[in-house]
N, C-alpha and C positions, 0 to 999 in steps of 0.2 A: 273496306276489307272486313270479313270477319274473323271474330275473336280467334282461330286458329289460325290462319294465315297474319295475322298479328304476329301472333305468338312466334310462328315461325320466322318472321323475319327480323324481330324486335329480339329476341332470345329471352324474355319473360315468360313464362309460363302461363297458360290459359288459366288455371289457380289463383294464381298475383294478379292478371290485368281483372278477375272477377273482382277478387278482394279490393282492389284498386277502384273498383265500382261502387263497391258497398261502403267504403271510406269518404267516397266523392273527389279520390284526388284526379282521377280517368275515366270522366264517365261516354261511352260512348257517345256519339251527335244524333246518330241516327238507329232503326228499328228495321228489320226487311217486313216483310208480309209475314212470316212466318214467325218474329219475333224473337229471333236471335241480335244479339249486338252487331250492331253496323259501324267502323272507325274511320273517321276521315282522316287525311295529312294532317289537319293541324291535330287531332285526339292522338295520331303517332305520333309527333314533334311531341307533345306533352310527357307521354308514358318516357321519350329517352331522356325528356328534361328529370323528371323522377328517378329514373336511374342516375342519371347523374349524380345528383344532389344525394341517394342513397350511397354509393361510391364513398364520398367524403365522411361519410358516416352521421350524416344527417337520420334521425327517427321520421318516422312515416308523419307523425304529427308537426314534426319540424318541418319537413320539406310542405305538407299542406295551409301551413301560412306564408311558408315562402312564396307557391305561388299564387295564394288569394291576396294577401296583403300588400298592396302595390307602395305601402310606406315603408314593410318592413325593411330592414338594414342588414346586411351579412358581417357588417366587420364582427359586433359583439359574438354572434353565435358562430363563425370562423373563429375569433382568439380563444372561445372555448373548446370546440373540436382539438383545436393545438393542444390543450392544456390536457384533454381527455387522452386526447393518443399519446401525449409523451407519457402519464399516468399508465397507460397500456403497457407500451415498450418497455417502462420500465420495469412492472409487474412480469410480463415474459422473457428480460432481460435473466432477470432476479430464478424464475423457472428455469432456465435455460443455466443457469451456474449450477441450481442444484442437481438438474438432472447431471451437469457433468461431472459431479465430485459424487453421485451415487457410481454413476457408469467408471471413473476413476481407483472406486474401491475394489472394482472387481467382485460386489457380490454375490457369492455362491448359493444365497437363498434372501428370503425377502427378510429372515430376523436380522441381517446385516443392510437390507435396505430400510428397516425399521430403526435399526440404531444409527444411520447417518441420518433421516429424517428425524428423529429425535435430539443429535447433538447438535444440526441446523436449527433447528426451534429454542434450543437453549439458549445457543449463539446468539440468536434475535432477540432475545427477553429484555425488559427493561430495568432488571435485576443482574445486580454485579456478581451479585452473591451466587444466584441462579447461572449466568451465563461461567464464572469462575468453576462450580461444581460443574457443568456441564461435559467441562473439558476434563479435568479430573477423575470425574468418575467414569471408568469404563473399562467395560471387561477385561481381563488378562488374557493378552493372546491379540487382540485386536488393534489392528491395524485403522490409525485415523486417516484419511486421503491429507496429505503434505498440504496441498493448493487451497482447502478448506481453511485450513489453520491457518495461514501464513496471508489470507486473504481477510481474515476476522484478523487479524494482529495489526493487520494495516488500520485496520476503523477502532481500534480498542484503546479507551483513554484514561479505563480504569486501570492505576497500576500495577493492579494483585493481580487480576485476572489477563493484564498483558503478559505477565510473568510466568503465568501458567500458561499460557498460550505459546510463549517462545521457549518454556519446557518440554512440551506435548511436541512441539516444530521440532527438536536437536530430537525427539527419539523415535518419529514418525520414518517409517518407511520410505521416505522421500526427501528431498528435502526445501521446497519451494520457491526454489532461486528467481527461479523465469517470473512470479508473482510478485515477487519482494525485487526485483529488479526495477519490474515497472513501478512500484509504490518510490526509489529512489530516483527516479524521475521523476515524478511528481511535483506538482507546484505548487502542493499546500507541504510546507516544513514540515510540519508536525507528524506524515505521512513518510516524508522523508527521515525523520528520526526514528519511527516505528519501526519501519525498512531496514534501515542499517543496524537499529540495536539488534533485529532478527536474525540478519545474516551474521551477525558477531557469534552467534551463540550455537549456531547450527555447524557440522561436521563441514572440513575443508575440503574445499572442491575446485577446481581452476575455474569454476566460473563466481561461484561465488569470493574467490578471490579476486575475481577480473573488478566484480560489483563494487567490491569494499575499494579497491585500487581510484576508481570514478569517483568514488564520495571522497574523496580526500581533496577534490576539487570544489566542493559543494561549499559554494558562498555562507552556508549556516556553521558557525561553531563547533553547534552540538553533533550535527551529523558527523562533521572530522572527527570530531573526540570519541566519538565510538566507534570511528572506520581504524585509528589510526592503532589504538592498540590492539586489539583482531589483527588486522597487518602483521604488527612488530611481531606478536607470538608464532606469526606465520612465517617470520625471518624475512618481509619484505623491505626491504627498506627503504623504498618510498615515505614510509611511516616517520620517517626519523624529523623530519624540520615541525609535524605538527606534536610529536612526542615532545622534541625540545620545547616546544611552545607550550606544553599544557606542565612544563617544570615552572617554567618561567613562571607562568598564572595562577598556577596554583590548582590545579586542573586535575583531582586523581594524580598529584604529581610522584605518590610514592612508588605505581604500579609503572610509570611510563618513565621513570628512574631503572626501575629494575628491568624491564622490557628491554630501555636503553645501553643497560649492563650486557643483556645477554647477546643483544645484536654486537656489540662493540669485542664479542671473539670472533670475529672475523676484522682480521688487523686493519684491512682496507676502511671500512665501514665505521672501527673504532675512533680512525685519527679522523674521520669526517665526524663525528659525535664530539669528539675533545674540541674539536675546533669550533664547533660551534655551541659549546658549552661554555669555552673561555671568551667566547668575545660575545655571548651573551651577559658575562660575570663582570667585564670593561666595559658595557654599556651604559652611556652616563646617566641614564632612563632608570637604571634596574637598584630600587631601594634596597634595604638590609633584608627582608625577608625575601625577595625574593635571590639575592644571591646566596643566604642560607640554604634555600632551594637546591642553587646550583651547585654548591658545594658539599652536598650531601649526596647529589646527585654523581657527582666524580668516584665516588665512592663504590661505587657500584660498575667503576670501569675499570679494565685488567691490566694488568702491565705497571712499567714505574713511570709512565710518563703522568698519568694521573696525578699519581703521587708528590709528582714534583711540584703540579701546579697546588697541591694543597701544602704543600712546604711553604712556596711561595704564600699561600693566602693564611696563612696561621703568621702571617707577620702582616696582613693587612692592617689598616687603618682603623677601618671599621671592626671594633673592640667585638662585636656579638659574632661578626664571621671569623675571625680569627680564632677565636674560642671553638667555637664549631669546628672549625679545618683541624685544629691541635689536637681534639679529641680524637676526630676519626683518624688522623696520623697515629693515635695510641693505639688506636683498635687495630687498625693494618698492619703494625710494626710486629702488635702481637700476635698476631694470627700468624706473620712470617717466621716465629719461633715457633710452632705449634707442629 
């Protein structure tokens, strides 16, 4: 055949099978009279083995020792092809985020698509200092894309600059739940505590309450302890057995005292808090600090039934809780003349 009818059945271009001549990787077999290239079957079989091997993203020089070399080996230069393309994907991956947090901001002209490309560059720095200013510094008036920020707070380990990032998150026109959802999924912890301190900080929303509700299942500590008080403020009361718990621990236990104070005006909610404040205080487990804990923590619950159990405990055994319970008995007695 020649090089046009080649070309046309091959879907190579007469261009590429020349070039493919001048390289030596298809050199025609044969010449006519007139001295155009002539291709047999096996010079076609060759040009789709070339295609092939192009396909995978094999280089022209790569596929020409593939088929001169009758030792060479595919595995090596296959696990590099892997290595290259996941490199790729994830370079277009990475493109593909930014085009959508430019397209996100809704753009009105290219200085707003100059200053999302500019606080993505920041973002990336290898500077705390730099990527911290990035997010703080920016125009009055401007709006940062929610999904940017909340997507950098997930990877962010520095703790100034995560701070600023979950400020810029609570006042961003958005607020990045569907982002920070997936990051409390997540299988690395520390992604999962990013997550939920985010969503603690950002405006309530039924889904980001759905979020904080889920972590309070989350095998790791630290994520509860950030799910639970978010909750409490939010009047959920699911909150309540890991609030008790971070008294007990010692856990931020002055905030999740008073969190537990305010859930406990709702009566239902209260005598489920009392109960299990007093038979955390009889647990044979629970030393002198930490029933100081619980007793301090009574304090902050309404009514006299409270009351009575600190009556009871200012006659405890334990000379440091009794002392404790007596005082705060002084303090509520007077505040009921006031």
């Amino acid at each position: 055949m020649l090089i046009g009818e080649v070309a046309r059945h091959s879907g190579v271009s007469a261009r590429m099978l020349r070039h493919y001549d001048a390289l030596g990787l298809v050199r025609p077999t044969g010449r006519t009279v007139g001295g155009y290239r002539e291709y047999s079957a096996d010079d076609v079989r060759r040009i789709f083995h070339v295609e092939s091997l192009r396909s995978l993203g094999l280089s022209l020089k790569q596929i020409g020792r593939a088929l001169q070399d009758p030792a060479f080996t595919p595995s090596a230069l296959v696990s590099d092809l892997i290595r290259w393309t996941e490199d790729r994907l994830e370079r277009e991956r990475e493109l593909l985020e930014r085009l959508r947090a430019i397209d996100a901001s809704a753009p009105t002209g290219w200085q707003d698509v100059l200053r999302i490309v500019e606080l993505m560059q920041g973002l990336d720095s290898t500077s705390a200092a730099r990527r911290q200013q990035a997010v703080l510094a920016r125009p009055e008036g401007w709006s940062v894309p929610a999904e940017l920020l909340a997507g950098a707070v997930l990877t962010e380990s520095d703790p100034n600059v995560a701070g600023a990032l979950r400020w810029a998150l609570a006042r961003s026109g958005g607020d990045g739940v569907e982002t920070l959802a997936a990051g409390v999924r997540s299988e690395d912890v520390d992604v999962r505590r990013r997550a939920v301190q985010a969503i603690a900080g950002i405006p309530e929303t039924p889904d980001a309450t759905a979020v904080l509700v889920e972590a309070l299942r989350d095998p790791d500590t630290t994520v509860r302890r950030h799910a639970a008080p978010a909750l409490g403020r939010r009047g959920v009361t699911e909150a309540v057995p890991t609030l008790v718990g971070m008294v007990v621990e010692g856990a931020n236990d002055v905030d999740a005292a008073e969190i537990l104070g305010t859930l406990s005006q709702d009566p239902g909610c209260g005598d489920r808090i009392l109960t299990a404040l007093a038979g955390e205080l009889a647990a044979p487990t629970a030393d002198s600090a930490t029933r100081i804990r619980l007793t301090q923590a009574l304090v902050e619950l309404p009514g006299t039934t409270a009351q009575d159990v600190l009556r009871r405990l200012a006659h405890d055994e334990d000379r440091a809780v009794a002392l404790v319970a007596s005082a705060f008995l002084g303090v509520l007695q007077e505040r009921s003349r006031v």
